[in-house]
ZADREN-443801 format. One record per residue (C-alpha): x, y, z; residue number from 1. Coordinates in pm, 1 decimal, decimal comma. Example, Ala and Ser with C-alpha at 12.3 -4.5 7.8 and 13.67 -1.06 7.14 Angstrom:
2
- 1230,0; -450,0; 780,0; 1
- 1367,0; -106,0; 714,0; 2
This chain:
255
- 12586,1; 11614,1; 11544,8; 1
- 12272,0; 11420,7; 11585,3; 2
- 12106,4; 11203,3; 11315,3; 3
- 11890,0; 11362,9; 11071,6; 4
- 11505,9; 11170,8; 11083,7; 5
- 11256,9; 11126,2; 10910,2; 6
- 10913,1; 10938,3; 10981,2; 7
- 10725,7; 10817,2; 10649,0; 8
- 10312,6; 10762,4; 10782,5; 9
- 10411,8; 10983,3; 11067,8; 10
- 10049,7; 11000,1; 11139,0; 11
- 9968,8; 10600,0; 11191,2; 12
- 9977,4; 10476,3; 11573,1; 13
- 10302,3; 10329,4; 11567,5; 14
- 10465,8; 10666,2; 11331,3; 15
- 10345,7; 10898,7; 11586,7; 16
- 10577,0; 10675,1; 11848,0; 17
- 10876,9; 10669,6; 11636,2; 18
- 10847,2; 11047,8; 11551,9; 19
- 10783,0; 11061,0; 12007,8; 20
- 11106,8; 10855,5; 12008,0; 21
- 11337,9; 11003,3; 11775,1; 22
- 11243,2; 11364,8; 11934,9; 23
- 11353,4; 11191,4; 12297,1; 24
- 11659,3; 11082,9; 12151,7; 25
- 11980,1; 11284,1; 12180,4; 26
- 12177,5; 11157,6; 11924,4; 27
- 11849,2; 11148,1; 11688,9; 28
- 11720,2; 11484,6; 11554,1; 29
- 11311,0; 11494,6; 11420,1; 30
- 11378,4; 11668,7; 11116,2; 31
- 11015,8; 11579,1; 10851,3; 32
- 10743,0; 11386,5; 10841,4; 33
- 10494,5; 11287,7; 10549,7; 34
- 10155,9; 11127,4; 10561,7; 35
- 9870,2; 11188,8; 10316,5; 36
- 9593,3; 11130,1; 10593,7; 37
- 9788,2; 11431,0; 10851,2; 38
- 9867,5; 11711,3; 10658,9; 39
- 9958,7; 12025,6; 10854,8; 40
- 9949,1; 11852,6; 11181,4; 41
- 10223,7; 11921,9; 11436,3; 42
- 10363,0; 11606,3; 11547,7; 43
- 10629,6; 11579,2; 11777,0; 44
- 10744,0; 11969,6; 11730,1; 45
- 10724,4; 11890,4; 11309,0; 46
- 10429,5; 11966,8; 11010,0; 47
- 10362,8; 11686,8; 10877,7; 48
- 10407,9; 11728,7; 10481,4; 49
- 10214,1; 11542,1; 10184,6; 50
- 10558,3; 11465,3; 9968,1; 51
- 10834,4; 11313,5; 9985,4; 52
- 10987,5; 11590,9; 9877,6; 53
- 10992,5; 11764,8; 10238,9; 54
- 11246,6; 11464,9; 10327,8; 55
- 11502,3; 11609,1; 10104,5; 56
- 11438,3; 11960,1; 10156,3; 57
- 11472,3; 11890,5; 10517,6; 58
- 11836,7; 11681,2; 10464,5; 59
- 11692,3; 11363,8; 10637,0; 60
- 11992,0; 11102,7; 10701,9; 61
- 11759,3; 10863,6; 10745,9; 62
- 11405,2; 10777,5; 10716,0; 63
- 11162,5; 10508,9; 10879,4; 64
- 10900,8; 10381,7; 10683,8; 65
- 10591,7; 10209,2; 10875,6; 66
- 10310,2; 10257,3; 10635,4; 67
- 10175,2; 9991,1; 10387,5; 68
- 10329,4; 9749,8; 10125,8; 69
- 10193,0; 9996,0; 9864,5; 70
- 10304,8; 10237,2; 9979,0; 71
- 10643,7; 10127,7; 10083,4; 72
- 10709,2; 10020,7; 9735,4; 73
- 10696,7; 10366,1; 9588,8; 74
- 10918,6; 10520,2; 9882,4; 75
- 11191,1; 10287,9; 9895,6; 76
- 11312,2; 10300,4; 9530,2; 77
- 11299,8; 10696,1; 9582,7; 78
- 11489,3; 10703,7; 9893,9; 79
- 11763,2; 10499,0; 9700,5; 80
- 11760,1; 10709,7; 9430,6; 81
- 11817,7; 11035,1; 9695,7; 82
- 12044,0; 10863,2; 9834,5; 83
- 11871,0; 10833,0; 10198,4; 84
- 11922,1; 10581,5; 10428,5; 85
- 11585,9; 10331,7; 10488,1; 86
- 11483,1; 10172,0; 10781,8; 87
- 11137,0; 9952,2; 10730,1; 88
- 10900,5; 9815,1; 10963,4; 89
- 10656,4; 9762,7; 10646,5; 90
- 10654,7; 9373,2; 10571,5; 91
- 10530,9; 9178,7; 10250,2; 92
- 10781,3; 9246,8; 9991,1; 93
- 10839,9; 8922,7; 9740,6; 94
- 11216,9; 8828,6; 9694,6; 95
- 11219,3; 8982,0; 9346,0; 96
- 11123,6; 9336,8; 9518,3; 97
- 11374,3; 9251,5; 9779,7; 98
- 11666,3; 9156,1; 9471,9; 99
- 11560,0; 9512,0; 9336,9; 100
- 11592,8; 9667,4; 9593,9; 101
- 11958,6; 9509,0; 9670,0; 102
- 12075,4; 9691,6; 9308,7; 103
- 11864,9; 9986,0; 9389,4; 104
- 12041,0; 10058,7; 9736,8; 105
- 12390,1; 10172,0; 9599,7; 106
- 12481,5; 10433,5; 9756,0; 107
- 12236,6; 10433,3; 10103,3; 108
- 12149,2; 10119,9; 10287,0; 109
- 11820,8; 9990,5; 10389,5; 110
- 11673,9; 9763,3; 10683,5; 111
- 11413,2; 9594,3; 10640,9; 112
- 11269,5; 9410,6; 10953,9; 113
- 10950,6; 9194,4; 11036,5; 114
- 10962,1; 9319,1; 11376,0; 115
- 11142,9; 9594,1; 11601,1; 116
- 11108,0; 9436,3; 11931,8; 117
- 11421,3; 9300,2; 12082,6; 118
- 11250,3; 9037,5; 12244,4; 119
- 11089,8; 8948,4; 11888,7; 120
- 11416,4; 8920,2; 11721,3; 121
- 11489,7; 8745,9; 12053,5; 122
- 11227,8; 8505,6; 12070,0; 123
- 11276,8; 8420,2; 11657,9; 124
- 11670,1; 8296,6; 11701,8; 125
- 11578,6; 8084,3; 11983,4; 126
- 11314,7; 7922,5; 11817,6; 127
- 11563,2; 7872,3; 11513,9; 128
- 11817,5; 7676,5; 11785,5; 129
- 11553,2; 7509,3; 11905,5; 130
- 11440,6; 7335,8; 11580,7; 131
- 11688,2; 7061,6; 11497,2; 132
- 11595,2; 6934,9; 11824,4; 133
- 11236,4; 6892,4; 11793,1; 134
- 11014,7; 6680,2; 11559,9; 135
- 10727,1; 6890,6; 11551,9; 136
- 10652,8; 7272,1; 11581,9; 137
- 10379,6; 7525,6; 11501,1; 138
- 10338,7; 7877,1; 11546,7; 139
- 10044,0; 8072,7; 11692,1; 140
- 10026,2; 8462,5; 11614,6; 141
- 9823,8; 8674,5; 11768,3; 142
- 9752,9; 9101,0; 11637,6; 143
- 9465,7; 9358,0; 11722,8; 144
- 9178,8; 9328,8; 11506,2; 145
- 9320,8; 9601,7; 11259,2; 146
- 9557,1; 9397,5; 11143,5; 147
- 9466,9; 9297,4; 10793,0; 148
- 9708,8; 9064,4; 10655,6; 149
- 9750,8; 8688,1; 10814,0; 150
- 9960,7; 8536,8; 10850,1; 151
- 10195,3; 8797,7; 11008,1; 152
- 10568,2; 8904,0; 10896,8; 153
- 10691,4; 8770,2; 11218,2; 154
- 10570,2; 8424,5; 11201,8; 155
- 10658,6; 8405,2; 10809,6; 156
- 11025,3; 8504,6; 10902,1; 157
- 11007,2; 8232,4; 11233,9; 158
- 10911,5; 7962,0; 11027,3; 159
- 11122,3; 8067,1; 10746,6; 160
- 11436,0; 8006,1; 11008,2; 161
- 11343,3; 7706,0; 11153,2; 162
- 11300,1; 7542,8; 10821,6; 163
- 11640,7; 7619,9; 10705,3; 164
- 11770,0; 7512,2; 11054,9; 165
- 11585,7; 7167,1; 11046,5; 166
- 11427,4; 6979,8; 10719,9; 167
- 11329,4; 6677,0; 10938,8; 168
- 11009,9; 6726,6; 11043,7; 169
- 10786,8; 6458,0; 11122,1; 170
- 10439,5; 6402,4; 10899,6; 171
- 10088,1; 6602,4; 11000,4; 172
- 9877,6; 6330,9; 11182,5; 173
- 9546,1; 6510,6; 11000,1; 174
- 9371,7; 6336,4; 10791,9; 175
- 9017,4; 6503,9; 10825,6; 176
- 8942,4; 6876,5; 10941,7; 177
- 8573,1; 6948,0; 11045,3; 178
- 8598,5; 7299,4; 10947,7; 179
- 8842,3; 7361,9; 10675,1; 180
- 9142,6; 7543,6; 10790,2; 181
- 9111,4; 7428,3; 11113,3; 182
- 9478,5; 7349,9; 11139,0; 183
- 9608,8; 7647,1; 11009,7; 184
- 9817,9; 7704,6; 10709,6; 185
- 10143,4; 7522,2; 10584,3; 186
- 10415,2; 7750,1; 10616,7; 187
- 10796,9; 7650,2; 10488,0; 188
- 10860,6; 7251,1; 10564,6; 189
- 10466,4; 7247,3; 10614,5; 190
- 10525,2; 7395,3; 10949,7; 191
- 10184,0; 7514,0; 11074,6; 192
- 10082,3; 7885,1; 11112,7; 193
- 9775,7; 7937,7; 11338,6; 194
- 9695,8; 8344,6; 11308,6; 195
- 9422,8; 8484,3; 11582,4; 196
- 9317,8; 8856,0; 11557,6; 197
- 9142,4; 8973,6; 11874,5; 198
- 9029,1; 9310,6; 12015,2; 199
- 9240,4; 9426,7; 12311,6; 200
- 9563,4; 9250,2; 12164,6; 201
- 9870,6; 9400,2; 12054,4; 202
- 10114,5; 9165,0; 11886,7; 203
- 10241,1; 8831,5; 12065,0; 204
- 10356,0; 8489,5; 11886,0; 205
- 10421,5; 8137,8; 12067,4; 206
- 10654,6; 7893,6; 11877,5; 207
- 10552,1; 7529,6; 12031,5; 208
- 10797,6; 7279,4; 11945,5; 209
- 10766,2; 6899,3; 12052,8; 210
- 10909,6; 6570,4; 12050,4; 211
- 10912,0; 6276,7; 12247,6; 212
- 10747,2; 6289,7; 12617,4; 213
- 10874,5; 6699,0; 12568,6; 214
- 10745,9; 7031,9; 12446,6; 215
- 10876,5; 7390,2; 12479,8; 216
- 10712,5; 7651,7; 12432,3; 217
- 10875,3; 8010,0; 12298,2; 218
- 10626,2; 8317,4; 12374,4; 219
- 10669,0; 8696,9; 12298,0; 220
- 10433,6; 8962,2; 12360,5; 221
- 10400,4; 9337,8; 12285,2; 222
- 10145,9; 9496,1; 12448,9; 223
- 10187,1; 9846,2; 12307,0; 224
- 10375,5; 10055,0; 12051,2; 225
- 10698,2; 10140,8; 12298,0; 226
- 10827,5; 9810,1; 12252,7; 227
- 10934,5; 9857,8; 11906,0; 228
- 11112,3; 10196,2; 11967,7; 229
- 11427,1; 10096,8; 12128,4; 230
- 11500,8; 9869,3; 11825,5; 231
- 11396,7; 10148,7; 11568,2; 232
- 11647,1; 10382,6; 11748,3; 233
- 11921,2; 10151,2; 11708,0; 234
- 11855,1; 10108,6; 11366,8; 235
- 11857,7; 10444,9; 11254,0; 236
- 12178,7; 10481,7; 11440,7; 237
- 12350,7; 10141,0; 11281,2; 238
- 12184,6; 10150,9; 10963,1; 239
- 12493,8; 10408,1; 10805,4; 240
- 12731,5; 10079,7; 10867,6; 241
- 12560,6; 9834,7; 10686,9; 242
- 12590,3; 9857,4; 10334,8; 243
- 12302,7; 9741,4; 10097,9; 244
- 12003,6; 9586,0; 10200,9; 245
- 11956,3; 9399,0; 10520,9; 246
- 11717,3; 9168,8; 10648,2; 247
- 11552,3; 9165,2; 11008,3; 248
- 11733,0; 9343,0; 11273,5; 249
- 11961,6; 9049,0; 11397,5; 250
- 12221,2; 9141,3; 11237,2; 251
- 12249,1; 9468,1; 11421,4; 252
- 12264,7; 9366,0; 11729,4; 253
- 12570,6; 9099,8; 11637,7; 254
- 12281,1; 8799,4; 11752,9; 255
């Protein structure tokens, strides 16, 4: 029998493509979807509700959440509570949210991933091999102008791993910055985040590492919506058996 879905902000850009996707899917069955802002609209052969409560009355398995932080905090608690399995492309949470959730998740398990693109999750452990090698590294992220928050999920979570892979980083040469900000922010072990938001752009990140008379340079790029899907597919297929709460999406695919 296929999967039970469901898509929380089924009406966003990216919820439309994961409601798309799971409908395409034949071991994935559309089953609700709930967003405030399209109520009553037929998306992907299913009315989009205004509750939560359609979830349950439709006996989702699973639901993907890909709204806001906001709003993500009020539906994951629930969906622990009902008992429904979460898989969460929303990104922001502090580590005390992420502890609660952890005791909240009991008897359903939850995801919770920075990004869905394979080449993302890709491009994140090879910059985390890559950093005991190298002396120096920053990271350049790049989203469509709609993005609101800076600096991205993604480049948190890179730098994030290459500080706990390496601690021996050498000192910022700056002494003086023309415009304030200029070189970015200080991410973990002061590695530098540089965060660009440009019209036309999708989502794309470039990890430059260096040392002596060497750089390389780790680039991903998303030009669209599809690129997620295949890794929000195989999450709401793998999500069942991992129990509790789980952290980016490597450890589904046994990276």
């Amino acid at each position: 029998m296929p999967i039970k879905v469901g898509v929380v902000g089924a009406g966003g850009r990216v919820g439309r493509a994961v409601c798309a996707a799971v409908a395409a899917d034949a071991d994935l069955a559309l089953v609700a979807a709930v967003d405030p802002n399209a109520v009553g609209e037929a998306i992907s052969g299913v009315i989009v509700g205004a509750e939560l409560k359609s979830i349950v009355d439709a006996g989702a398995e699973v639901v993907v959440d890909f709204t806001v932080l906001d709003a993500a905090r009020k539906t994951l608690p629930w969906l622990a509570i009902h008992g429904i399995h979460a898989v969460v492309g929303t990104t922001g949470f502090s580590e005390v949210e992420v502890e609660e959730f952890r005791a909240a998740f009991s008897g359903s398990n939850c995801l919770i991933a920075p990004n869905f693109a394979i080449s993302a999750v890709l491009m994140m452990r090879f910059a985390e091999m890559a950093a005991p090698y190298f002396e120096s590294a920053e990271i350049i992220e790049m989203h469509h102008a709609g993005k609101v928050d800076a600096p991205s999920g993604t480049a948190v979570s890179t730098a994030k791993r290459m500080a706990a892979a390496s601690s021996d980083w050498a000192p910022d040469p700056t002494r003086h910055e023309v415009y304030p900000g200029a070189r970015g922010g200080k991410g973990p072990a002061d590695i530098r985040i540089h965060s660009l938001r440009i019209r036309g752009t999708q989502a794309h990140q470039e990890v430059v590492l260096g040392t002596q008379g060497q750089t390389l340079t780790i680039r991903q790029d998303s030009y669209d919506a599809s690129s997620y899907m295949p890794g929000v597919l195989l999450a709401c297929k793998r999500v069942s058996s991992h129990p509790g709460v789980t952290l980016g999406l490597d450890g589904f695919l046994d990276l």
